[in-house]
Structures are given as C-alpha cells and as structure tokens.
One Martini backbone bead per residue (centre of mass of N, CA, C, O) as a GRO file, in nm:
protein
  307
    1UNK     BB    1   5.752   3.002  -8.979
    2UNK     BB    2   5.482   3.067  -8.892
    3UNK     BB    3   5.326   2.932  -9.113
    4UNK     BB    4   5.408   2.653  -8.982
    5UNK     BB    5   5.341   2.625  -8.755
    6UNK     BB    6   5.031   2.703  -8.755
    7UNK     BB    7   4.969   2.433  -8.945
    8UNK     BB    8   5.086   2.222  -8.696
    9UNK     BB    9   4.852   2.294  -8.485
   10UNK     BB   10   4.628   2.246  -8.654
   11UNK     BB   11   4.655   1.968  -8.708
   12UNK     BB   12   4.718   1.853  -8.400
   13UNK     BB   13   4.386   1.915  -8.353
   14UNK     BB   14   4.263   1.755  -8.617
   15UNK     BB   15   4.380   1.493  -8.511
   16UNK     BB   16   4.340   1.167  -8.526
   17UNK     BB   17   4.251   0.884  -8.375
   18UNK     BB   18   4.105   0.608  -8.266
   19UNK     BB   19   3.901   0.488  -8.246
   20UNK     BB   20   3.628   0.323  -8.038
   21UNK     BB   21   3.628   0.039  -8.140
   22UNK     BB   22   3.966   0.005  -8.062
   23UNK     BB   23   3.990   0.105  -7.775
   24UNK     BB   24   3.799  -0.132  -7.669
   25UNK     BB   25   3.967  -0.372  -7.797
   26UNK     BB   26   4.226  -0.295  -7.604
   27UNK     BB   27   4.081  -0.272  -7.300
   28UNK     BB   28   3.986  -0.619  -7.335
   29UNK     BB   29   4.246  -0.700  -7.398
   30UNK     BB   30   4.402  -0.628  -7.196
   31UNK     BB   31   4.228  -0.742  -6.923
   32UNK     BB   32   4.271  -1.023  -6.985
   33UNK     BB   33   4.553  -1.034  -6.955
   34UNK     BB   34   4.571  -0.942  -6.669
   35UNK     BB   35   4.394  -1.214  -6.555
   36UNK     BB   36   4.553  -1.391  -6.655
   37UNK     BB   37   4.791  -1.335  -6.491
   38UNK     BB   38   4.693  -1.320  -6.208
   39UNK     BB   39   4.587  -1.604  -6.244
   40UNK     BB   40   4.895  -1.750  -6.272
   41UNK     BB   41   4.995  -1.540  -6.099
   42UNK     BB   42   5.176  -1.313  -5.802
   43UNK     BB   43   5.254  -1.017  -5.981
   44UNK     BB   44   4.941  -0.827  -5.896
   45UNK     BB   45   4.945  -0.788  -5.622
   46UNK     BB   46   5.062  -0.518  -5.561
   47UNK     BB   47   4.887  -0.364  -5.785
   48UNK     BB   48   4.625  -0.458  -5.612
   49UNK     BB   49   4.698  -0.271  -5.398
   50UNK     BB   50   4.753   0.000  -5.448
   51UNK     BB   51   4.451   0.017  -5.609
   52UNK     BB   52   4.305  -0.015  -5.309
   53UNK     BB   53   4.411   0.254  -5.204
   54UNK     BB   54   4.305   0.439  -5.441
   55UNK     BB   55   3.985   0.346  -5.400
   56UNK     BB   56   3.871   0.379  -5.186
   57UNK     BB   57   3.777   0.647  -5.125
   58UNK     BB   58   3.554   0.601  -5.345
   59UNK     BB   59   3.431   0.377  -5.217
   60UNK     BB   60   3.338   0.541  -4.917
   61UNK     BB   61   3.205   0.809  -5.159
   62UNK     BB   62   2.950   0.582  -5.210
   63UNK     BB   63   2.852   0.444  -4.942
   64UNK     BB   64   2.798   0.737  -4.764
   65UNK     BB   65   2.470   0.750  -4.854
   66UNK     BB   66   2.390   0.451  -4.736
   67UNK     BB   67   2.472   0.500  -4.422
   68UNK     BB   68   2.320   0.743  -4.386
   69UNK     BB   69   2.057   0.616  -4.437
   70UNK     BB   70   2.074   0.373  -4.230
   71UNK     BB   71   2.093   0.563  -3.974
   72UNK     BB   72   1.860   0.720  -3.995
   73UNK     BB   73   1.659   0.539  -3.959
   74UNK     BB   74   1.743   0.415  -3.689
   75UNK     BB   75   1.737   0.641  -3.536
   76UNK     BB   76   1.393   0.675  -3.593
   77UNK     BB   77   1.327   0.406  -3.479
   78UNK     BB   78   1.429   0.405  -3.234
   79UNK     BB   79   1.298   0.652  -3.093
   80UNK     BB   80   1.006   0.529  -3.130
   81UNK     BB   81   1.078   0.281  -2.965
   82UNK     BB   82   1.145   0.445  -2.708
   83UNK     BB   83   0.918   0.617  -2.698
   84UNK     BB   84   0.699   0.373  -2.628
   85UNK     BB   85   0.868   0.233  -2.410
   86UNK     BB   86   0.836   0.454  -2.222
   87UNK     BB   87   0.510   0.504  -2.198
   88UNK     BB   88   0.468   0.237  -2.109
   89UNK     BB   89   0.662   0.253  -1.824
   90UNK     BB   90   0.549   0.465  -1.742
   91UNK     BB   91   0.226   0.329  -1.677
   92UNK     BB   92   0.317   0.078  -1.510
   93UNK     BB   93   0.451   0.253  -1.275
   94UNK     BB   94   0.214   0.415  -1.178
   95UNK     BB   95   0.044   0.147  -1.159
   96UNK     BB   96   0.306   0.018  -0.941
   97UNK     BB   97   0.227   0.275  -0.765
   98UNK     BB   98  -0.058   0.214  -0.686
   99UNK     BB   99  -0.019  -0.095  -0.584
  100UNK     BB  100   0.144  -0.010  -0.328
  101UNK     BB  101  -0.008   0.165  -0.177
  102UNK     BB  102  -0.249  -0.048  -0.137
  103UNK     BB  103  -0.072  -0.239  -0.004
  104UNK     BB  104   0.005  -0.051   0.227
  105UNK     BB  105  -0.285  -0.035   0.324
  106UNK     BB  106  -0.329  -0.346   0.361
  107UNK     BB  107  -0.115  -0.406   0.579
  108UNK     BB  108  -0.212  -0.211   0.782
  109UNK     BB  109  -0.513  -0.330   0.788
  110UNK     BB  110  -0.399  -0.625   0.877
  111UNK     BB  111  -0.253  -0.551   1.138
  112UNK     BB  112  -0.531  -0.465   1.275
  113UNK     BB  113  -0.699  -0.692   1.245
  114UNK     BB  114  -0.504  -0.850   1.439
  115UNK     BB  115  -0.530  -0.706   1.676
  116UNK     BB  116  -0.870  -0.741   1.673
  117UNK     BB  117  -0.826  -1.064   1.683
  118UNK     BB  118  -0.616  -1.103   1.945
  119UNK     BB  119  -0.836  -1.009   2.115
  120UNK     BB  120  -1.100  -1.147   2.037
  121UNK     BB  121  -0.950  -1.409   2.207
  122UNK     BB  122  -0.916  -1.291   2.479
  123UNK     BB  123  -1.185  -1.277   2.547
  124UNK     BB  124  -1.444  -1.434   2.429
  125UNK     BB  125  -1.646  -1.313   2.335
  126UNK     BB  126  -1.876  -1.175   2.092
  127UNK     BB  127  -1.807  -1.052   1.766
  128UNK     BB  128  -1.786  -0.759   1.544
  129UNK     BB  129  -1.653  -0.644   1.239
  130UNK     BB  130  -1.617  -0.284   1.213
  131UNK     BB  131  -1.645   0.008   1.013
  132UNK     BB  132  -1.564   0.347   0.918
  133UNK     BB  133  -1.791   0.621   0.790
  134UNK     BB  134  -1.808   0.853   1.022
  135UNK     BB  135  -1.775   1.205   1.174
  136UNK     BB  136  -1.861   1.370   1.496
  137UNK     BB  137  -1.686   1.661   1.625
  138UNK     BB  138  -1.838   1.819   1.803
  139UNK     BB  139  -1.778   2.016   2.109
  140UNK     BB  140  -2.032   1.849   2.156
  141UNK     BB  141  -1.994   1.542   2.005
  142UNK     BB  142  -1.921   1.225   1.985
  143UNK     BB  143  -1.990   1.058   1.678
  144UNK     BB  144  -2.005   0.729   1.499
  145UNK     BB  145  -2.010   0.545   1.193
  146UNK     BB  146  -2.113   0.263   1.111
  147UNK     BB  147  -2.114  -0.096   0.902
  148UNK     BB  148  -2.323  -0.181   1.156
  149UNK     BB  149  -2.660  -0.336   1.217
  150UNK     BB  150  -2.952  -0.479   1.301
  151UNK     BB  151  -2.898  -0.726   1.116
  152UNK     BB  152  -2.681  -0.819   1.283
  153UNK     BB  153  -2.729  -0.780   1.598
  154UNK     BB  154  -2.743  -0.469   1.684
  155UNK     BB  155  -2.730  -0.299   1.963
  156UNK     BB  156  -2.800  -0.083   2.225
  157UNK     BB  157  -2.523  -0.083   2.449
  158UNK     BB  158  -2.256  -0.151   2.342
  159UNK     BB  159  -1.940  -0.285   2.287
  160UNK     BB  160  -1.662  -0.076   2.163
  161UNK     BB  161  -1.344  -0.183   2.034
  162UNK     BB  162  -1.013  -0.192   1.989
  163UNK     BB  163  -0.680  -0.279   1.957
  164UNK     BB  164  -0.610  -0.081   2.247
  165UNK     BB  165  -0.918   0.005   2.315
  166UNK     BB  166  -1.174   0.157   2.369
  167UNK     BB  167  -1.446   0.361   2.234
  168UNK     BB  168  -1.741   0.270   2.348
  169UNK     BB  169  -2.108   0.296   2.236
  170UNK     BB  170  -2.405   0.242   2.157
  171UNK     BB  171  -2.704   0.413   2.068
  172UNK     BB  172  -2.734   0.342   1.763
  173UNK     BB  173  -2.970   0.121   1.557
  174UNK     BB  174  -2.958   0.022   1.222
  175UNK     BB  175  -2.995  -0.158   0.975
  176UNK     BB  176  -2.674  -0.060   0.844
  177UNK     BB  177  -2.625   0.066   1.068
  178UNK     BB  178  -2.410   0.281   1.372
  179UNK     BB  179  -2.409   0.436   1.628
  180UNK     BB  180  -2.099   0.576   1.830
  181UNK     BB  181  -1.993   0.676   2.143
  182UNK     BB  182  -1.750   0.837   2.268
  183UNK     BB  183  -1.546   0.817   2.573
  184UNK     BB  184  -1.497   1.175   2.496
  185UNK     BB  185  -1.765   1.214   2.536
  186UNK     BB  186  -1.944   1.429   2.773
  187UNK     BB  187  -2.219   1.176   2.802
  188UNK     BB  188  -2.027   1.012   2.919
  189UNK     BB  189  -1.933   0.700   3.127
  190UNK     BB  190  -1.679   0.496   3.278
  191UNK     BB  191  -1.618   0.198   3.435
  192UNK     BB  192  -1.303   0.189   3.671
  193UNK     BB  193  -0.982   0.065   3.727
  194UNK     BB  194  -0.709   0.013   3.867
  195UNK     BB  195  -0.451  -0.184   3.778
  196UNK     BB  196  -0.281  -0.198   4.044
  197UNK     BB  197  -0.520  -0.169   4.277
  198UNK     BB  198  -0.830  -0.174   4.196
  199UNK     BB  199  -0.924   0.123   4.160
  200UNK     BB  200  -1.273   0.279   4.174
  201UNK     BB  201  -1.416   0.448   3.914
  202UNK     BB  202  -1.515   0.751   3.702
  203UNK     BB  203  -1.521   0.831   3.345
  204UNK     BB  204  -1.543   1.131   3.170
  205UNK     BB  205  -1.537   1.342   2.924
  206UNK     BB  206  -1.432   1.661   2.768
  207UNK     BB  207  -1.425   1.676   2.429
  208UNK     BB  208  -1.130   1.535   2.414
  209UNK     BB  209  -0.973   1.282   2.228
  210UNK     BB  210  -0.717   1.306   2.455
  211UNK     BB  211  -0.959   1.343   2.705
  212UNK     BB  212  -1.015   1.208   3.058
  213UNK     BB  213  -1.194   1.230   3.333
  214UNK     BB  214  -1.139   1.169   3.718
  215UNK     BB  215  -1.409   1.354   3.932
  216UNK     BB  216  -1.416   1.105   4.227
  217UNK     BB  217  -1.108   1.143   4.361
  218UNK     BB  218  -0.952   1.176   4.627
  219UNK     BB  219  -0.647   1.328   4.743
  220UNK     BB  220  -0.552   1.041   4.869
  221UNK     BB  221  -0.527   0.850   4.625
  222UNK     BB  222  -0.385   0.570   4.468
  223UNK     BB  223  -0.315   0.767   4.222
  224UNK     BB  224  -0.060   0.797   3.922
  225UNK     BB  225   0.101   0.854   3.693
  226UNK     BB  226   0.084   0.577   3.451
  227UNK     BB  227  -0.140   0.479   3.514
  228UNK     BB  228  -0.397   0.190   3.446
  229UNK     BB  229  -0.700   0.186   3.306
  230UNK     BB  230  -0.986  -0.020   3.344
  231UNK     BB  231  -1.252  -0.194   3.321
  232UNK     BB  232  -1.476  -0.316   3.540
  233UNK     BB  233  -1.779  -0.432   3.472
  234UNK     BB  234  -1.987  -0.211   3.536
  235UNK     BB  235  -2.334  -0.205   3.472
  236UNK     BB  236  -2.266  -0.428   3.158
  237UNK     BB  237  -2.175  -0.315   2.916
  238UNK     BB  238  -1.799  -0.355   3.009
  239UNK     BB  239  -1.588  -0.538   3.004
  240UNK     BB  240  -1.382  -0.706   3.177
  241UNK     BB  241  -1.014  -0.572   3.114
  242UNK     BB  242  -1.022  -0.302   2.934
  243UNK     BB  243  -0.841  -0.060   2.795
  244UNK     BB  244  -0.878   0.308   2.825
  245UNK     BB  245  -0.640   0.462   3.005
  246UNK     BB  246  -0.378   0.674   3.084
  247UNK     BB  247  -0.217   0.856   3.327
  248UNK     BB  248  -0.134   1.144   3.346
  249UNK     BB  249  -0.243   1.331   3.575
  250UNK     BB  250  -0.233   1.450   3.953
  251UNK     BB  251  -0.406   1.713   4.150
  252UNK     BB  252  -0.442   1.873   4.410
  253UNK     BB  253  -0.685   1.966   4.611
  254UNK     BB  254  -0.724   2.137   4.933
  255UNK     BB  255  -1.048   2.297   4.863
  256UNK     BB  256  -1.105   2.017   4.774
  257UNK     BB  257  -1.253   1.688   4.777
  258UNK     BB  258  -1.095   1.660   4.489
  259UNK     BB  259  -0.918   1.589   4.210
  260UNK     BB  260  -0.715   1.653   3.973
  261UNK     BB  261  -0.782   1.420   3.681
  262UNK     BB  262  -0.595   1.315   3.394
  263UNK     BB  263  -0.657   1.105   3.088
  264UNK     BB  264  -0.546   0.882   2.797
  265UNK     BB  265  -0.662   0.699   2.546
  266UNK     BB  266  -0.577   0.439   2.423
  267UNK     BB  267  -0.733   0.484   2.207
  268UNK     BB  268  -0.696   0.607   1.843
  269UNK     BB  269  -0.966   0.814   1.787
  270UNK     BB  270  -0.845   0.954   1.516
  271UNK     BB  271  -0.739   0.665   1.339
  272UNK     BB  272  -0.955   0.494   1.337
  273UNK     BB  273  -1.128   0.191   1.133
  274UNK     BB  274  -1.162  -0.037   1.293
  275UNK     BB  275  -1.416  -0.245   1.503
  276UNK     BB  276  -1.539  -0.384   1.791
  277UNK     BB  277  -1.824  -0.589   1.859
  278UNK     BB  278  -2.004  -0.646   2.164
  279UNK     BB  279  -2.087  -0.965   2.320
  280UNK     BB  280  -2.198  -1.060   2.633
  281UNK     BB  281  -2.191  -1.343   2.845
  282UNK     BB  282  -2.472  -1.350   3.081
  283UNK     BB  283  -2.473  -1.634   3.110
  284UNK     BB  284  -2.512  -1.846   3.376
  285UNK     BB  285  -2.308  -2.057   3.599
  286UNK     BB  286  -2.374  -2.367   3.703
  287UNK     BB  287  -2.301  -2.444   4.098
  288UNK     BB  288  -2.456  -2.689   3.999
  289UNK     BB  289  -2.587  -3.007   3.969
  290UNK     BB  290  -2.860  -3.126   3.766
  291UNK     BB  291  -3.140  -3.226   3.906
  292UNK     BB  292  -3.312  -3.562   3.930
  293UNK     BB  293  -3.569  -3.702   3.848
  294UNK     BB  294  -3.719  -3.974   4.055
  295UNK     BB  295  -3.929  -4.066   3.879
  296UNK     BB  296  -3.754  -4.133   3.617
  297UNK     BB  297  -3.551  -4.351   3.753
  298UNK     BB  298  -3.767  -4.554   3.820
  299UNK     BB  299  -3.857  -4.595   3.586
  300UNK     BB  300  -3.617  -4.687   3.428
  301UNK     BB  301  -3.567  -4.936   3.628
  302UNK     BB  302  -3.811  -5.092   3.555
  303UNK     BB  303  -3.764  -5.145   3.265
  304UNK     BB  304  -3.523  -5.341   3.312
  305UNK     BB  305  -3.644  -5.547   3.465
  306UNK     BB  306  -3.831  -5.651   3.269
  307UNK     BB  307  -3.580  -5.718   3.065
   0.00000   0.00000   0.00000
C-alpha cells in the first residue's frame, strides 16, 4: 500500500495539463464570451460591481506614486513661487515704506510752506523763501546759514520771519548763501510793542533759544504773562505787526529800577526749516497830487488851437 501511495504522489507532480497555448486560447475564449453577455445584457452588471470594489484597492496603490509625485512637484513649485513672491512684497513693501515717510515728509514741508505763504499774503512786503543749511548754537552766539545769498538780492540787515514769528536777521550775505542771527542770540535786540495796549520796549537775546530779555520796563509797566509782542517796526529793520514772542514771566524788583521780564519767542527756533527773507516796501506814498508843468499845459492849448 505505501509503495501505491507513493507512485500516486510522483504521478500526482509530474502530471501535465494543458499547455499555455491552450489555456490562453480558453480565457480569450471565456473574455469574449463574457464581453458578449455584458453587451447584449445586464446580467454582468452586479458582477462588474463586485470586481470594481475588489480591484479599487489595486486601482488606488498602482496610482498613490503618480499622486505623491505630483504632490510634491507642486509642493516645491508652490514653495519657490511664494518664496519669490514673498522677496518681491518685502522688497515693495519696504520701497512703499520708504515713500510714505517721504510723503509725510512732503506734507510737513507743505503745511510749513503754506504757513510760510500765508504769512507772505498777509505782509505785503517783497519776500524770498530760503531753507535752512546749518546752525550755530554756541553758547554766545545763535546763527545759522541760509541757502539763499546775495545773487538773490539778499543783503545785511534784511528781516527773516518764519511761520509762526520773527526769526532773526541777515549779518552776512555771501553769494550762494547767508548768515542769520537768531533773535536769541544775545548781541541780538529787536524793538516791539505789547500788542494789547501798545507798550514800547526792546526785547533782547538771552543766549537761549527758548527765552528772550526785556530789560528796560520799570516795575509799575502794564504788561503781565501772556501778553504777545510784536515788532515795533521802529530801527527799519523789522516791519511792523510780526509775532515775536509771548511774555512767561514778569517780577517786580522793588531795589531796582526795572522789572525781572522774561517771553518766549514765538518762532520754532529749535526746528524751523523754511523760513521768509523780507524786503520792506520804503518808497514813501506821495500825500498829495503831482504839480503840472504850466509851460506844458499851455504848449498843450496851443498846439489844439493851431489844430
């Protein structure tokens, strides 16, 4: 029995079945027929269900490399393009950083200008609009450098005014530029006037930019804080009618003959940028009417006459 047995087993492996031109000939065979059926009915329909569900899994690990490789394509596209894109915006952002601050620059430099023309409209006199170069603030003397000179028609002794008052006046006129002492430079001295009540006096430099002397009223003088001073237009210098500083303080000295007076100057000193050269209008307006030739007038007649 053991040796039937194992006769059957070496059978069973090396028996043969049909070959493979056989067995491709049966499943071109079958594929057809089922093609047949599926055509012509929709008995195949639940069965092509089935194997759709069975080969999905198949269908999704044959396309998950084309899928994560196109993923990462776009992935390192998207990056490199939003990293440009981002290097541009920097780069934009900081240029439109950069012309905003100008901008607000410009706007300043505009309120100033106008300020600086409104003024001018208000005067009447001839004026030039100098910017400023440079200061001087040691601690005796107060002078800075315009960038207008005397090819402009700048000379010494000339009123320069800012927006909001008094700034000083011309000492030196070079050609391309001009030196201006500050009204608080203390060999400086300007003649005003209370404008409330039209009290004469001179205010005088005190060697600081926020503060101005005025060291001849005596102590009974009608002039307390907040009084404005404006100039005088006495000297010729400074025409009359400018803003030059508000009184701070006023102390009475009873041992001495005049009075402790101390104001603030009413120009920005400390950050003006702009600033009016003025030419005061000196030519005198004639109080009557100008006399007639009678030699003239009487040729005149004749000649109508002969006419």
């Amino acid at each position: 029995m053991c040796f039937l047995s194992r006769e059957l087993v070496i059978k069973l492996l090396f028996a043969s079945g049909p070959s493979l031109n056989t067995r491709l000939l049966i499943v071109v065979l079958l594929s057809v027929v089922l093609l047949a059926i599926d055509h012509r009915s929709s008995k195949m329909d639940n069965t092509r269900s089935i194997l759709s569900v069975l080969i999905y899994p198949v269908q999704r690990l044959v396309s998950l490399p084309v899928e994560w490789g196109e993923q990462l394509k776009n992935t390192v596209v998207s990056y490199s393009a939003l990293k440009n894109e981002n290097a541009i915006l920097k780069e934009k952002q900081l240029i439109d950083n950069i012309k905003l601050l100008k901008l607000a620059s410009l706007e300043n430099e505009n309120i100033r200008l106008r300020g600086l023309l409104e003024n001018s409209f208000k005067l009447g006199e001839q004026v030039l609009v100098a910017e400023l170069l440079s200061v001087n603030l040691v601690p005796y003397e107060h002078v800075m450098v315009v960038n207008k000179g005397s090819r402009f028609g700048v000379h010494k002794k000339q009123a320069v005014i800012g927006a909001n008052g008094v700034v000083g006046q011309v000492i030196r006129s070079l050609p391309l530029s001009s030196e201006v002492m500050l009204i608080t430079d203390p060999n400086h001295a300007i003649p005003v006037q209370v404008n409330r009540n039209g009290l004469r006096t001179i205010a005088i430099g005190s060697g600081q930019l926020n503060r101005l002397n005025l060291p001849f009223l005596p102590n009974n003088a009608d002039i307390v804080a907040g009084d404005l001073l404006v100039s005088s237009g006495l000297g010729g210098t400074f025409p009359q009618g400018y803003p030059v500083a508000v009184v701070d303080k006023v102390t009475a000295q009873p041992n001495k003959p005049f009075a402790n007076i101390y104001a603030t100057p009413k120009a920005k000193l400390d950050r003006i940028r702009e600033l009016l050269i003025v030419w005061s209008d000196s030519t005198p307006v004639p109080l009557s009417t100008p006399e007639v030739n009678d030699n003239k007038v009487d040729a005149a007649d004749n000649n109508k006459v002969d006419e």
